[in-house]
Every structure is written in structure tokens, then in C-alpha cells.
C-alpha positions as a printed Julia matrix, in Angstrom:
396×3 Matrix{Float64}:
   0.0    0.0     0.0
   1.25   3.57   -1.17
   0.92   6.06    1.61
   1.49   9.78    0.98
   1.95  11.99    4.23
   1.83  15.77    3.53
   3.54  18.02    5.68
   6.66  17.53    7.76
   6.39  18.81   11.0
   6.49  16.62   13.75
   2.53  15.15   12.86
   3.61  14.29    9.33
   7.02  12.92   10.0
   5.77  10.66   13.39
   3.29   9.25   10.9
   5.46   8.74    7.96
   7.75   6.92   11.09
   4.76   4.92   11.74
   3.1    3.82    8.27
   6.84   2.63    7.73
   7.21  -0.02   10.01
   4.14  -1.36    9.46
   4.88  -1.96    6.26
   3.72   1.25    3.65
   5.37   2.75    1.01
   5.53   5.67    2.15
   6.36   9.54    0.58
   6.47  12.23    2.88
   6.14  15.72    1.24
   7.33  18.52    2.94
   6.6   22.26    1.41
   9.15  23.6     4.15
   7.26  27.26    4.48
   8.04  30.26    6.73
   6.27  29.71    9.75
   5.94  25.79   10.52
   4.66  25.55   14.21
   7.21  22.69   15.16
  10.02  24.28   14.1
   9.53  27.24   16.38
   7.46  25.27   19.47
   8.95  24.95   22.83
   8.63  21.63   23.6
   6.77  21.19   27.27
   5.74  17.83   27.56
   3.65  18.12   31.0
  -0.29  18.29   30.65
  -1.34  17.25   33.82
  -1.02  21.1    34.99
  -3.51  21.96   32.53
  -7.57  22.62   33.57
  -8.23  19.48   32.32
 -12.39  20.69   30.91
 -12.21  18.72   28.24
 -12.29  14.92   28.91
 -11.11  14.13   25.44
  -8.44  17.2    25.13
  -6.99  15.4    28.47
  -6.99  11.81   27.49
  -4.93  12.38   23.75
  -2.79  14.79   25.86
  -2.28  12.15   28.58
  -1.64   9.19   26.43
   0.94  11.27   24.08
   3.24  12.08   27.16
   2.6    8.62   28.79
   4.22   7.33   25.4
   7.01   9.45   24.87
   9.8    7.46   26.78
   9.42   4.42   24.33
   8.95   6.41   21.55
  12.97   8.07   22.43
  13.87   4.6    22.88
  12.55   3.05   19.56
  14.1    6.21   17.75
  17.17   5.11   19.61
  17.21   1.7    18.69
  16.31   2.85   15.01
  19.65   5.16   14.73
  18.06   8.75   15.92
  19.46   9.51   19.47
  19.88  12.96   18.8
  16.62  14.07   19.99
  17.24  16.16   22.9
  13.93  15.08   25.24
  14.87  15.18   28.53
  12.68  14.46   32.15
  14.01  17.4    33.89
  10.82  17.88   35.93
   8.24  21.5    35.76
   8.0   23.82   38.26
   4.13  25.48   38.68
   4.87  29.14   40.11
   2.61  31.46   42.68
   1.69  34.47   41.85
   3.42  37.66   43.3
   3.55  40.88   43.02
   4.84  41.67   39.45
   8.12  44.02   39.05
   6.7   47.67   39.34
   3.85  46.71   41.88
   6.02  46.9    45.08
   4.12  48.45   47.89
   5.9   52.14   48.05
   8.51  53.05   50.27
   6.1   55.54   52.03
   2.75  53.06   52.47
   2.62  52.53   55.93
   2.84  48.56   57.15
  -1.23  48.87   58.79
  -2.28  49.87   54.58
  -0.17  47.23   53.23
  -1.89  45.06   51.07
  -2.98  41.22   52.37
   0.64  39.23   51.7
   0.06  38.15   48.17
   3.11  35.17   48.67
   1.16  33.38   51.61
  -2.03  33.52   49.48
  -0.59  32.43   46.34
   1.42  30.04   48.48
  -2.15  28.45   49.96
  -3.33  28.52   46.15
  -0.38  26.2    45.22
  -1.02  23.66   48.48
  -4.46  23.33   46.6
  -3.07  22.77   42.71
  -0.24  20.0    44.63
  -3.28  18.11   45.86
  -5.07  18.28   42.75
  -2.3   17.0    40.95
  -2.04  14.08   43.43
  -5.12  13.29   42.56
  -4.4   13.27   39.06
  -1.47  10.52   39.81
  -3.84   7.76   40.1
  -4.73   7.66   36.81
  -1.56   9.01   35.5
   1.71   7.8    37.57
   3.89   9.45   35.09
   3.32  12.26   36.92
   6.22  11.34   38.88
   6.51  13.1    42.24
   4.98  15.97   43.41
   6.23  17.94   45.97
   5.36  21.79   47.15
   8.64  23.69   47.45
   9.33  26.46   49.79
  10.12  29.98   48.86
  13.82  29.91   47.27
  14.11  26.46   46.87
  13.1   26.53   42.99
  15.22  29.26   42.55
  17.98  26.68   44.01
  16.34  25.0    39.98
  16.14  27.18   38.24
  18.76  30.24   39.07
  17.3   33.32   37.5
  13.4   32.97   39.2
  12.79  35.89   41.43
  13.39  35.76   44.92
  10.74  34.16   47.5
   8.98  32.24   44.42
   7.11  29.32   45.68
   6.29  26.79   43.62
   4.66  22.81   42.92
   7.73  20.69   41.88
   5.89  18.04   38.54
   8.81  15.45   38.83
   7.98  13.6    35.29
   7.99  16.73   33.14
   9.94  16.85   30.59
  11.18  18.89   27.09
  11.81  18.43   23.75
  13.33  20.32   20.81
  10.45  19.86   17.88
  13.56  20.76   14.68
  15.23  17.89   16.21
  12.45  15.47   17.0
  10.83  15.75   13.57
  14.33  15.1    11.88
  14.7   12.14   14.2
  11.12  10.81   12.85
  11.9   11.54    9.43
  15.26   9.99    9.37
  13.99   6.91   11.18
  11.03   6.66    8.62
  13.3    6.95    5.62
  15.39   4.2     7.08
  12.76   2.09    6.73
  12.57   2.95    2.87
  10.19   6.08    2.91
  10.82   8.88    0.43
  10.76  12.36    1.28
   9.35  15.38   -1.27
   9.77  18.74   -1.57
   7.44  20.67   -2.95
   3.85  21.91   -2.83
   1.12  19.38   -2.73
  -2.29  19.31   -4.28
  -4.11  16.36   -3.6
  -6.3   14.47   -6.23
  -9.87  13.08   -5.5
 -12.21  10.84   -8.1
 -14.82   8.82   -7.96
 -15.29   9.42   -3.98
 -11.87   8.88   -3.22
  -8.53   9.76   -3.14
  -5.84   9.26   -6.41
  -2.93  10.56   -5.12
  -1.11  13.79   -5.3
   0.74  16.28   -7.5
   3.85  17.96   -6.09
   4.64  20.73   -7.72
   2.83  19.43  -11.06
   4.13  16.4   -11.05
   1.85  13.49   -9.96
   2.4   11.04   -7.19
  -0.38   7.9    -7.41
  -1.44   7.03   -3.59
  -4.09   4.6    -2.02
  -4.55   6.71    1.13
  -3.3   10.14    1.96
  -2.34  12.07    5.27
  -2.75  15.74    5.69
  -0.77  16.92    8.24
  -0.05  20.28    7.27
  -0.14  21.9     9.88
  -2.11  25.35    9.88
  -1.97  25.27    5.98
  -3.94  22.09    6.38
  -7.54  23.83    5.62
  -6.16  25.99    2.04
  -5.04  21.89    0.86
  -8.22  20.06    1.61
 -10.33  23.11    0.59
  -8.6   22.38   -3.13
  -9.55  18.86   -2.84
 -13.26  20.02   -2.16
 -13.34  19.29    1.59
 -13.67  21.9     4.71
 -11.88  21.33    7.82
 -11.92  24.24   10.23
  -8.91  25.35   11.13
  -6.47  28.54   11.74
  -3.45  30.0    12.24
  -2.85  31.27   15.65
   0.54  33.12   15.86
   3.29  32.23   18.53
   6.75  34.57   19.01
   9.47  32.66   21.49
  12.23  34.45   22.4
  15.73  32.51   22.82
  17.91  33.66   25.4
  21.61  32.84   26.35
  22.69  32.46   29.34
  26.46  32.3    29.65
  28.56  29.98   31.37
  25.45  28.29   33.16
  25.05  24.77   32.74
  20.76  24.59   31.98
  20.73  21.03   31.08
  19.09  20.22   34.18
  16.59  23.09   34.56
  13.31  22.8    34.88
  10.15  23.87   32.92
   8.52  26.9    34.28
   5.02  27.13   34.49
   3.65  30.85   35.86
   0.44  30.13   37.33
  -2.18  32.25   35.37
  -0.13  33.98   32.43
  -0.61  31.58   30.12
   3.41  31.83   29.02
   6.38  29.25   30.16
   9.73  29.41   30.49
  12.16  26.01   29.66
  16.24  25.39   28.84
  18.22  23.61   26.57
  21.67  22.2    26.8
  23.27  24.95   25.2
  23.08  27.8    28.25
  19.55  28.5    26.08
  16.42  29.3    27.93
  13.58  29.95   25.81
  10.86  32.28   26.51
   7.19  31.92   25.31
   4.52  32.27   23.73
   2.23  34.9    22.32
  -1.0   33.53   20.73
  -2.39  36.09   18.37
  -5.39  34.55   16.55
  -6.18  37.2    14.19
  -2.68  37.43   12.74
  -3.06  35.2     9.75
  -0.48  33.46    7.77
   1.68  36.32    8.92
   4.94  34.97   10.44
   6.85  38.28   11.41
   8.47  39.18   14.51
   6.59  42.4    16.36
   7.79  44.87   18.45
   4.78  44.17   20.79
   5.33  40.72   20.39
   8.55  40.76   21.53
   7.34  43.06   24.45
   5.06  40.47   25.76
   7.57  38.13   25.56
  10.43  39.29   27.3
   7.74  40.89   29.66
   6.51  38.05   31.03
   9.48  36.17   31.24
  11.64  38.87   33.36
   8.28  39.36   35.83
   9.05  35.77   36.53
  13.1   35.05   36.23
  14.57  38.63   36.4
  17.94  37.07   36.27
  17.39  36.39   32.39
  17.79  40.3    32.26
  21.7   39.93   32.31
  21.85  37.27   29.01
  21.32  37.18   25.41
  18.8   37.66   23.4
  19.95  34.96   20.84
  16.43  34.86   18.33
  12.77  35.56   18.29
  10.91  32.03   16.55
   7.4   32.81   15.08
   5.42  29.63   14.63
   1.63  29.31   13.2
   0.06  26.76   15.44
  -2.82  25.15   13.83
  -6.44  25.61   15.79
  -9.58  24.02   15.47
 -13.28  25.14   16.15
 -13.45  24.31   19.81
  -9.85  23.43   21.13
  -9.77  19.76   20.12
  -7.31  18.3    17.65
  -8.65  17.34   13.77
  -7.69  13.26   13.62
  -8.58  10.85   11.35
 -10.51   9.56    7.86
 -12.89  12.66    6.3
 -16.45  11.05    5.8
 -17.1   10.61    2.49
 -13.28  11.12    0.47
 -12.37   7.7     0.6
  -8.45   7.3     1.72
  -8.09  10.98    2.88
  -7.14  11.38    6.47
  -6.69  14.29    8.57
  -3.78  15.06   11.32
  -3.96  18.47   12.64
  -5.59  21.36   14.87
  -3.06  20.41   17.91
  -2.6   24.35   18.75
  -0.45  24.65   21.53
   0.27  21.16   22.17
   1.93  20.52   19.09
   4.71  18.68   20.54
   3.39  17.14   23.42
   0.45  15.36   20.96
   2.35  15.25   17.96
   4.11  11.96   17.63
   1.32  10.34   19.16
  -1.41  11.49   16.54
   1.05  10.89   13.94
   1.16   7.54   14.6
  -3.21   6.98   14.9
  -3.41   8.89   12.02
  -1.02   6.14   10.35
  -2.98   2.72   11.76
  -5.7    4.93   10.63
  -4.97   6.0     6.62
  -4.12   1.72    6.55
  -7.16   0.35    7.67
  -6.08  -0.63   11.11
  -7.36  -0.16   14.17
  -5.7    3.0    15.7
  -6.15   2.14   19.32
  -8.8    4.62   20.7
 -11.83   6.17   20.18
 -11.67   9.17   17.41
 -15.22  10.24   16.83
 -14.17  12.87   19.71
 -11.65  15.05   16.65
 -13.77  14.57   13.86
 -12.37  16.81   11.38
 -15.6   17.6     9.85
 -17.47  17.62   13.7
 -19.89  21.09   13.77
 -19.88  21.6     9.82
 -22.89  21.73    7.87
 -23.6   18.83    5.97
């Protein structure tokens, strides 16, 4: 069976990974454009921190991190070691009184405000217990363990003094460049062929053909598109509608020199919505906006930037001192209602879907790479995917 995967982010190239061992020919065509989410995603695998609403959002989410340890160690046993995940643990912050909010010199102690640390402190004795709770049905969590003020900063040097914080002991972080090479170059060991070039994909007769890459045609009995935010534009040429957008991300790299961060943690600011994790390279990077209403524009903005670096020095001051090494813009794909797009598109015989992960690219990635593989061969992909429809809420 012929097996074309479009895109090659880290959904496309987990996939191509996938259909390849079990036996596909497989093509994986990459268009390479400005803007691909995983290339510019921070890689935080840790989603039991998140408000877990959505039963189904949790459970994909869940299962994708729970998985990630074998899938290193198959990628290691397949050649790919250099993929930099690491289980270096997440630290979820209190609040605090921001830089610029300090009570004035002049306020007298009997106006002073109530103490912000104890109450954020209480708040995080309530999020540890929660995510106890949590452990039963999800032991990866690893340990969890409410730190006193100063000891994460003993972590993670450049947090601001008296930060409390709920130690996540099986966190961990991945670079997405170096994880999607790793599944491409494990999935052309095992014969696939990767394309460059702009796909168009062909449907007749209720079905898919194949596709054309750059004019020239490639015959296929199933195809994957996992395209990432450009996912929509393709299967709106093939005459389908999937619902979903770009929603714009900056990062900001940092250096930090002479500090060994191989070991630091992911930071988590309770509330803000951005994150702060390190690399092996004295790199911390520092994210993410999420602009919605930006389009397919991938530029770096001044306000961007500002929200960026904003956030991250309210929370680690100490990064004030470094580098500022880059500013990554990535266009995460979104769906209608939060929920990833996975699997076959009622009605288009052979054309499956793999997309819509927003924010949680990385985390979810590899995972729905590989059910979107069992599922574009006819196999059973392991759980339930009526939940991401691709075509759930459109007209019929």
C-alpha cells in the first residue's frame, strides 16, 4: 500500500515513522514554508497542569506524554538519538507581586496590602493536591512535591526571589527541529521517500488518487494531511472543509552564559498563560504569544517581543543579564473548539486528517502521527476518534 503523508512537522514525520514499520510505502512531502509551528514550538511535555475541561483534550494529551519514553527509545534503537527530550521535571509558580507593583517606600505597614506570597502560596497547596489526585490515573506524573520559597530558585537560578512553587517530577522537554528530523530519518530508514514541494491532492470517484507535487503526480491509495495550519487551504482544493487557523506564537531565545541549563526545569507561571524552559546549550527559551487574528503572517513584532520578554523577566529577572539569541514565530494550527482534527474525512475515501493540535503541538504530535497512520491503513488505531472529527460542527 502507497501512503502519501503531507507536511513535515512533527505530525507528518511521526506518521510517515509509523506507516513505515508497518509496512507502507511511504512519501512524505514537505513544502518547508516560513512559519511551521514545530520548528519554532517549545517543547513542554507536561499536561497534567492543565484545567483538564475537556475529557477528550486530556486523554490524547495524557496518552501522548505517557508514550514518549518508548517512543525516544525506539528512535534510539532505530539510529536517531539525537533528539534532545529530557525528564528534567516543571516547576508550577505562585503568583506575586509583578516588578513595578512593590508596595511604596512611604505606604505605611497597617495599609499594606494582604501578603500576596502566603495567598498564592495556599493557592499552590491546593493545585499539589489536585495533581495528586491526578497521579492515580496518571503515575507518570512522577513526584509531586510543594517547594518552599527559594528552593526553585535553588532550579532554576534566575526565578525571582521568594517564588514558591509545585515541583511536577515527570515533566519533561523536547526540541520539535530535532524530533521531527529524528522521525523523518527513522522513517526513511525504513525505505520512505521524502518530497519537496507543494502538494495538491487528487480526489475521483469518492476517493482519493494521489497527489501532485509541484505538477508532477504522485499515485497514492490513502493520503495524510498533516499540514499543519496550511492544512484547511489543501483540503479546501480537494473540495473538503476542515476548520482550522493560524494562531501566531513569538518565542524568544535567550543565552545564558557559562550556566550549565541542562538540568533546569520547565517553568510554568500560574495564570499567564506563558512558560519558560532550557536547553543544553546555556539556552532558555521564553514563550509564547497567541495572536489569533494574525493570519499566515509569520513576522516578529515589536509588541510581540514586548510580551515576551515581559513576562518572562516578571518571573526570572535574572534572564535580564543574558542574550537575546532569536525571536521564533510559529503558526500553530487551531480548530473550532480546542480539540485536535484526527482521522478519515467522511465521504473522500483514503483521505485522512492530522492536525488542529494548537499549543500542544509537541506534546500530541508523535502520538497522533502515529493513529493517524494505523488509521490511513485500515487498522485499528487504538482509541476512540469520533471525539476530533475533522468535519465535527460543519454543515452537511
Amino acid at each position: 500500500m502507497r501512503l502519501v503523508v503531507v507536511g513535515g512537522g512533527i505530525v507528518g514525520a511521526a506518521c510517515a515513522w509509523t506507516a513505515s514499520e508497518l509496512g507502507a510505502e511511504v512519501i512524505l512531502v514537505d513544502a518547508a514554508l516560513p512559519g511551521q509551528a514545530t520548528a519554532a514550538g517549545a517543547g513542554i511535555i507536561c499536561p497534567w497542569s492543565a484545567r483538564a475541561d475537556d475529557p477528550a483534550w486530556y486523554a490524547l494529551a495524557c496518552i501522548s506524554a505517557r508514550e514518549y519514553p518508548n517512543l525516544i527509545e525506539r528512535l534510539a534503537e532505530a539510529g536517531e538519538a539525537e533528539v534532545s527530550y529530557r525528564r528534567v521535571g516543571a516547576l508550577y509558580l505562585a503568583g506575586g507581586e509583578r516588578p513595578g507593583h512593590e508596595r511604596p517606600d512611604n505606604e505605611s505597614p497597617e495599609h499594606e496590602r494582604p501578603d500576596n506570597e502566603r495567598l498564592a502560596y495556599e493557592r499552590l497547596e491546593s493545585t499539589r493536591a489536585a495533581l495528586v489526585s491526578r497521579r492515580a490515573s496518571a503515575p507518570e506524573i512522577g513526584e509531586i512535591e510543594l517547594l518552599p520559597p527559594d528552593q526553585a530558585r535553588d532550579l532554576f537560578p534566575p526565578l525571582r526571589p521568594g517564588a514558591s512553587a509545585v515541583l511536577i517530577g515527570g515533566a519533561a522537554r523536547v526540541d520539535g527541529r530535532l524530533m521531527a528530523q529524528a522521525l523523518a530519518g527513522a522513517a526513511r530508514r525504513r525505505g520512505a521517500v521524502v518530497r519537496h514541494g507543494r502538494a495538491a491532492i487528487e480526489v475521483g470517484s469518492g476517493r482519493v488518487s494521489g497527489v501532485t507535487v509541484d505538477g508532477e503526480r504522485v499515485g497514492a491509495d490513502a493520503v495524510v494531511v498533516a499540514a499543519g495550519a496550511w492544512s484547511g487551504a489543501l483540503l479546501k482544493s480537494a473540495g473538503v472543509a476542515v476548520p482550522v487557523r493560524p494562531q501566531r506564537g513569538q518565542i524568544a531565545h535567550i543565552g545564558v552564559p557559562d550556566a550549565d541549563t541542562s538540568q533546569w526545569p520547565v517553568i510554568l507561571p500560574s495564570g499567564s498563560g506563558h512558560y519558560l524552559l532550557a536547553f543544553d546549550d546555556s539556552r532558555v527559551v521564553a514563550g509564547a504569544t497567541r495572536e489569533p487574528d494574525a493570519g499566515f503572517d509569520c513576522r516578529v513584532t515589536p509588541a510581540g517581543v514586548h510580551e515576551v520578554l515581559g513576562e518572562a523577566l516578571a518571573v526570572a529577572p535574572g534572564l535580564g543579564s543574558g542574550t537575546l539569541l532569536e525571536t521564533r514565530v510559529g503558526l500553530r494550527p487551531v480548530g473550532p473548539d480546542g480539540l485536535p482534527l484526527i482521522g478519515p474525512v467522511a465521504g473522500v475515501g483514503g483521505l485522512v486528517v492530522a492536525t488542529g493540535l494548537g499549543a500542544s503541538g509537541l506534546t500530541m504530535g508523535p502520538y497522533t502521527g502515529h493513529l493517524a497512520a494505523r488509521a490511513a491503513l485500515g487498522l485499528d488505531p487504538g482509541m476512540d476518534l469520533a471525539p476530533y472529527d475533522p468535519l465535527r460542527g460543519m454543515a452537511p
